[in-house]
C-alpha positions in Angstrom: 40.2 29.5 23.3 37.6 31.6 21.9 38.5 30.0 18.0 38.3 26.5 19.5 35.2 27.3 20.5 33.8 28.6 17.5 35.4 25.4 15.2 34.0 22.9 17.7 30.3 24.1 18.2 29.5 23.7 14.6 31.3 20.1 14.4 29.5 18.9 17.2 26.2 20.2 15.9 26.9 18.7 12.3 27.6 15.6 14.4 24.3 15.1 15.8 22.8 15.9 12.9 24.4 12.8 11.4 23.6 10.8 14.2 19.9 11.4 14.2 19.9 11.1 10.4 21.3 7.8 10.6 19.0 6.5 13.0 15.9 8.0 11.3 17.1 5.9 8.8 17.1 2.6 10.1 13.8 2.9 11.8 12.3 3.5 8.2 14.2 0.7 6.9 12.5 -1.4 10.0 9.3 -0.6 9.0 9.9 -1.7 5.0 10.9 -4.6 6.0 8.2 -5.4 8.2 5.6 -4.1 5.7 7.6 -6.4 3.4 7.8 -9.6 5.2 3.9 -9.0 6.2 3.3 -8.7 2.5 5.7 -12.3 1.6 3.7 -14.3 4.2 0.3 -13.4 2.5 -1.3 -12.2 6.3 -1.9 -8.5 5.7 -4.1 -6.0 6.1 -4.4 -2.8 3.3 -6.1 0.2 5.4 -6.7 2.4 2.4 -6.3 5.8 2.9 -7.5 7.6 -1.3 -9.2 6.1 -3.8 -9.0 7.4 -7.8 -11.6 6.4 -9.9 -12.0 5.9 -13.6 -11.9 9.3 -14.4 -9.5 10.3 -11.7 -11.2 11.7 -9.4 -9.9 11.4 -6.1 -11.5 10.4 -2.0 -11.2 9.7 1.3 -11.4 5.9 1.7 -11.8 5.6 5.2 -13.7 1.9 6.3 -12.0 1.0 2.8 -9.5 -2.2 2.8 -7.6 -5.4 1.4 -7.5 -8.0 3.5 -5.6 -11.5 2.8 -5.0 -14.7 4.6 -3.1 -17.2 2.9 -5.2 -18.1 -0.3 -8.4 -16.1 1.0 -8.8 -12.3 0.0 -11.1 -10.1 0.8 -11.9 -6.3 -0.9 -13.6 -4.2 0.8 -15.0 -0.2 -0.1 -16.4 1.9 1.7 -20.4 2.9 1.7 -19.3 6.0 0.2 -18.0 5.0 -2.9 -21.3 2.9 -3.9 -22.8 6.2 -5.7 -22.0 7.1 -9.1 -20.5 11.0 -8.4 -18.3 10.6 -6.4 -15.6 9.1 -8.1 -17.0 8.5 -11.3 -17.9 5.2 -11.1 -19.6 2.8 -8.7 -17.5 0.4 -6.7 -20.2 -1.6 -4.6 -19.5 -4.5 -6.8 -16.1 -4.4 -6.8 -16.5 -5.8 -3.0 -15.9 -9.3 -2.7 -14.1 -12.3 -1.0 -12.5 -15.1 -2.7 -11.0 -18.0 -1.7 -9.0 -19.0 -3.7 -7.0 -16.6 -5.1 -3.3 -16.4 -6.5 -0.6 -14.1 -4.6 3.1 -13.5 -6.5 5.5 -11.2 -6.0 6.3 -9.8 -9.4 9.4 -7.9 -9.3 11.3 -5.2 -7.8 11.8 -2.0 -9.8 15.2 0.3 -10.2 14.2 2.1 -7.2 13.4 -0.1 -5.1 9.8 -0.5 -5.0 8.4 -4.2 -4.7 5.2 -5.1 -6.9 2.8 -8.1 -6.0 -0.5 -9.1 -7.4 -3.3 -10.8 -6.2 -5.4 -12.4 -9.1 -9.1 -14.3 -8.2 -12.6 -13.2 -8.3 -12.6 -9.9 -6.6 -16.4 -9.0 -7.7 -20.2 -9.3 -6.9 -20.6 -11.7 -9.8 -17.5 -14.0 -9.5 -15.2 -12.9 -12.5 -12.0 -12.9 -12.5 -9.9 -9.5 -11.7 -6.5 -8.4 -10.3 -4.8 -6.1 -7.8 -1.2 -4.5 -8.5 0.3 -3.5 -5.4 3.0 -1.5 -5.4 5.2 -1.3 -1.9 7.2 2.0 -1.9 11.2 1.4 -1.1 11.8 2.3 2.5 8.3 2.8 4.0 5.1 1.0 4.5 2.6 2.9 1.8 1.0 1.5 -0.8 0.0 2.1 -4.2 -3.1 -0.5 -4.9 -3.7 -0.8 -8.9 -7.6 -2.4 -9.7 -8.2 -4.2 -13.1 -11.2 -6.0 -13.7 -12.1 -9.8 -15.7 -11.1 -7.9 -19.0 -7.8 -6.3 -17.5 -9.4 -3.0 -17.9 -8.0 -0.4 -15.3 -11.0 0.2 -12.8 -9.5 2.2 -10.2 -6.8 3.0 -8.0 -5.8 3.5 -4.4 -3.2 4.6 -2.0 -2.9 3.0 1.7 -0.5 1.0 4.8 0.7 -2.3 4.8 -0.2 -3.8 8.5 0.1 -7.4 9.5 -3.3 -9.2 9.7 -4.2 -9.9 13.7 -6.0 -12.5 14.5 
């Protein structure tokens, strides 16, 4: 009785932990597909959480976003980030909307991430530029990749994927 009791305890706790693993792992395969599918229909919202800039420095990005609705797109930085020190370069006129900008998905990597980019004027003075995003495989963060008209690197940004409301 006693060894029964000792071999079946353990099994049954291994057991649960499988359970709850399993469905920890559906629910985060839930939300990557959602962030997906919000990101294929070109209605999203990118709440971005960091911003690097050019020389890697790294903030806080709240008020900071990238917001797309079919062909229109709108960047967005927060206050904040308009002076020089704080991340090494000023980003006030990297705040724009375009309305006519291009949306592909460009591939999915080995492990799984999904990359899109976003090309159209994304600055003060209309010239052209271009967004990377990089979905992470089986969650809804963000890496955001910023590359002015010259294809320069200009900054980068983690952040969520949420479906644009209306």
């Amino acid at each position: 009785m006693k060894l029964s009791i000792i071999f079946l305890l353990p099994l049954a706790a291994i057991l649960s932990g499988c359970s709850a693993q399993r469905h920890n792992t559906s629910s985060t395969n839930q939300v990557y597909e959602a962030s997906l599918a919000t990101l294929e229909s070109q209605r999203f919202v990118i709440e971005i959480d960091e911003v690097y800039g050019k020389k890697g420095k790294r903030a806080d990005a709240h008020q900071s976003y990238v917001r797309m609705k079919g062909t229109i797109v709108e960047v967005s930085f927060a206050p904040d980030f308009f002076r020089l020190n704080r991340t090494g370069g000023n980003l006030s006129h990297y705040s724009a909307t375009d309305e006519s900008s291009s949306f592909e998905k460009l591939r999915v990597k080995r492990n799984g991430d999904v990359q899109f980019q976003i090309q159209g004027r994304l600055d003060w003075r209309k010239m052209g530029g271009r967004c990377l995003i990089t979905l992470y495989h089986d969650s809804n963060q963000v890496y955001l990749n910023f590359f002015d008209y010259l294809n320069r690197p200009f900054c980068n940004a983690k952040g969520v994927v949420l479906p644009l409301e209306e």
